[in-house]
N, C-alpha and C positions, 0 to 999 in steps of 0.2 A: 128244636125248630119244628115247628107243624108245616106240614109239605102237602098240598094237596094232589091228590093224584084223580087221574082224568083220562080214559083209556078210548083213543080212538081207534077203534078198530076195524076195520072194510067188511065184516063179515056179519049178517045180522045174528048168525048163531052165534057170536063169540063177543058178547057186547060185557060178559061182567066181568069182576075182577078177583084174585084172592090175594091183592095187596092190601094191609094192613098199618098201613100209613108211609107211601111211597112216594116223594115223588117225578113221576110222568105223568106230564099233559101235551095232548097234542098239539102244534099250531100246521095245518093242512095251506099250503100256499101252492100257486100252480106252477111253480119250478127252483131249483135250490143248485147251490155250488154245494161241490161234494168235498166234505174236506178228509175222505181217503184214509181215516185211522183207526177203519176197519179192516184187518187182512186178509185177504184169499178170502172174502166173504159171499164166491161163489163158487167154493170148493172145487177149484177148476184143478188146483193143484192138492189135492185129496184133505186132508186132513192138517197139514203145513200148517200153522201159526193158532191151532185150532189145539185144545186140549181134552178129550173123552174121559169118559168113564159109563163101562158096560160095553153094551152092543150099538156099535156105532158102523155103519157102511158109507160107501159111495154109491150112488147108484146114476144109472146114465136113462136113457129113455127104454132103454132096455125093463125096465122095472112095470112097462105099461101108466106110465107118468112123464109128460114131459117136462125137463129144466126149465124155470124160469127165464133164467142169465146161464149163456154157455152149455156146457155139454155134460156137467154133473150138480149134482143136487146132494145134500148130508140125507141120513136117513138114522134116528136114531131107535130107539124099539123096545120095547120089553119082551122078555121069552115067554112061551110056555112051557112053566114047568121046568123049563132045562138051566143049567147054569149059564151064566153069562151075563145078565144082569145084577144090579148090585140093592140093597137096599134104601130105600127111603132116608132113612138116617146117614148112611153113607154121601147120597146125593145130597143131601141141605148142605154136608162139610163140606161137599165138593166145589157147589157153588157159591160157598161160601154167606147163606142165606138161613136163618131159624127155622127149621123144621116146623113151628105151628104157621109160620107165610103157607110154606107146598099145603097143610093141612087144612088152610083154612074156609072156611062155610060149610062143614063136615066133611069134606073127605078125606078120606083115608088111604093115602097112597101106600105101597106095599111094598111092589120093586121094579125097579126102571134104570133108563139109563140120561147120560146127559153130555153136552159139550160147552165148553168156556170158552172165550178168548178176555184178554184185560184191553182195553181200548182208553184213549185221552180225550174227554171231551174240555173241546176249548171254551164255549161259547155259553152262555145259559139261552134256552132254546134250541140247542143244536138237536136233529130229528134221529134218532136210532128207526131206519126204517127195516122192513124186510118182508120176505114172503116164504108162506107155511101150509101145510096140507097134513092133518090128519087122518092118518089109516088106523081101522082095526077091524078085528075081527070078534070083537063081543058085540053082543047084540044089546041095545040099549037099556041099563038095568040102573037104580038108584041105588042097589045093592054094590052090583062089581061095574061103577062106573070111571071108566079110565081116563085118563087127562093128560093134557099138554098144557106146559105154562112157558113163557120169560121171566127170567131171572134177572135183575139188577140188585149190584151191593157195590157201594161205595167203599172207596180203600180208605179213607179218609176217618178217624175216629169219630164215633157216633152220629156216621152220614145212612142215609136208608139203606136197607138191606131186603127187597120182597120180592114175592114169586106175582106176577101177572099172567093169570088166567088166558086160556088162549080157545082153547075146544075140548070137548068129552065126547063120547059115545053119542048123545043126543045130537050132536052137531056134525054126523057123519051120514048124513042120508041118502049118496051116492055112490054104486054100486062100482067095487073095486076087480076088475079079474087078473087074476095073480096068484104070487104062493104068498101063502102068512094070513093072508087081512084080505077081507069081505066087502068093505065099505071106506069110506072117504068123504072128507070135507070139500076136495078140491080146494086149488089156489083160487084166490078171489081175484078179481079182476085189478086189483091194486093193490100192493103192498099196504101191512099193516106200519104203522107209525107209531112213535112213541118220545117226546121231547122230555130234555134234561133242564127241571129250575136251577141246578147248578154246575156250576164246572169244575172240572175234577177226572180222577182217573175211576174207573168201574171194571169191574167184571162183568162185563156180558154172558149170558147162557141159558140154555133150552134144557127142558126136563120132559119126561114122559115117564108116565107110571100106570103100573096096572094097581086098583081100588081094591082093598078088602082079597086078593087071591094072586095068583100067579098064571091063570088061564088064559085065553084066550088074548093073544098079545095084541096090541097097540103100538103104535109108531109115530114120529114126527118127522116129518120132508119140511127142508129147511133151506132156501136158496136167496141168492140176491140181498147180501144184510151189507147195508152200507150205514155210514153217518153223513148227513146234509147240514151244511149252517141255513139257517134261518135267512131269506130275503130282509134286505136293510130296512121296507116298509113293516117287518114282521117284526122287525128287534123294535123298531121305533112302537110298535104298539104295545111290546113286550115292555115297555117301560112305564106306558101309560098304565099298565095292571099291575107292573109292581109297585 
């Protein structure tokens, strides 16, 4: 099946994508019934329904970052240098997605870390939305440049499986004070979005890697992930397109 994918994203640094034939398209309407089969999708109750791999925290506003939704936010990160992080190849198994999706448009991810959860979507057009903030502390290089993506893979035999691009180094131009990480994307002023052409069960999940090295770590803050059904004016148009 060819699957167009279509990535509306809120942020003008975060507009492309390294899916490989995905898909998600957005439909943006001005309010939606949540239909809730997202869990703990504002890590209020830490890590609960959530599955990691590598360096994964909680962090509260303590971090010099305020939560989106509630009083904690995920934070996921690559090290320097230190253990704790896992490799590139580990992460694709993990999220269950081709390591050339995380690779793709040349980068070279290295080591990072990531979190899952599997979710049911009912509806075709139901919206994965949520809100994100890249930190790091590399300085903007095409060499060692680090990245944040979304993950979706369909349980379903020969349903898409790709990594969507989210922010790099270049997309960090706001000054972070803290320990770890220099710089920041900040949250955008609206959740990122992302709709499902089919329904079915998925694994959701977020990746962060450091590019070409292990230096200067990188981080993804990850708050407020829910799923919305579509307005019944939005299915009805959804059919006119299919």
């Amino acid at each position: 099946m060819n699957i167009t994918t279509t990535v509306a994203a809120v942020k003008t640094t975060a507009k492309s994508t390294l899916s490989l034939g995905f898909a998600a398209w957005a439909i943006l309407t001005s309010s939606a019934c949540f239909a809730g089969t997202v869990l703990n999708g504002s890590f209020e109750n830490n890590y609960n329904d959530w599955t990691t791999l590598g360096l994964a925290s909680i962090e509260t506003s303590a971090f010099n970052v305020n939560p989106i939704e509630g009083n904690n936010q995920a934070l996921i990160r690559s090290a320097d240098g230190a253990v704790g992080d896992d490799t590139v190849a580990n992460l694709a198994n993990f999220l269950n997605i081709p390591l050339s999706e995380i690779n793709a448009g040349g980068r070279n991810g290295f080591r990072g870390s990531g979190v899952k959860q599997v979710i049911v979507v009912d509806n075709i057009g139901d919206r994965l939305s949520f809100s994100w903030n890249f930190v790091t502390s590399q300085v903007p290089s095409a060499a060692f440049n680090d990245f944040a993506f979304l993950s979706i893979s369909s349980s379903s035999v020969g349903g898409p499986k790709s990594a969507i691009f989210l922010a790099d180094t270049f997309a960090a131009p706001n000054p972070y004070v803290g320990v770890s990480f220099s710089r920041q994307s900040g949250y955008g002023p609206t959740p990122t979005e992302f709709s499902f052409s089919e329904a079915g069960e998925y694994t959701i999940g977020f990746g962060v890697l450091n590019a070409n090295d292990s230096s200067f770590p990188s981080g993804l803050l990850i708050d407020n992930v829910t799923l919305a059904v579509p307005e019944p004016t939005a299915l009805a148009g959804l059919g006119l397109v299919g």
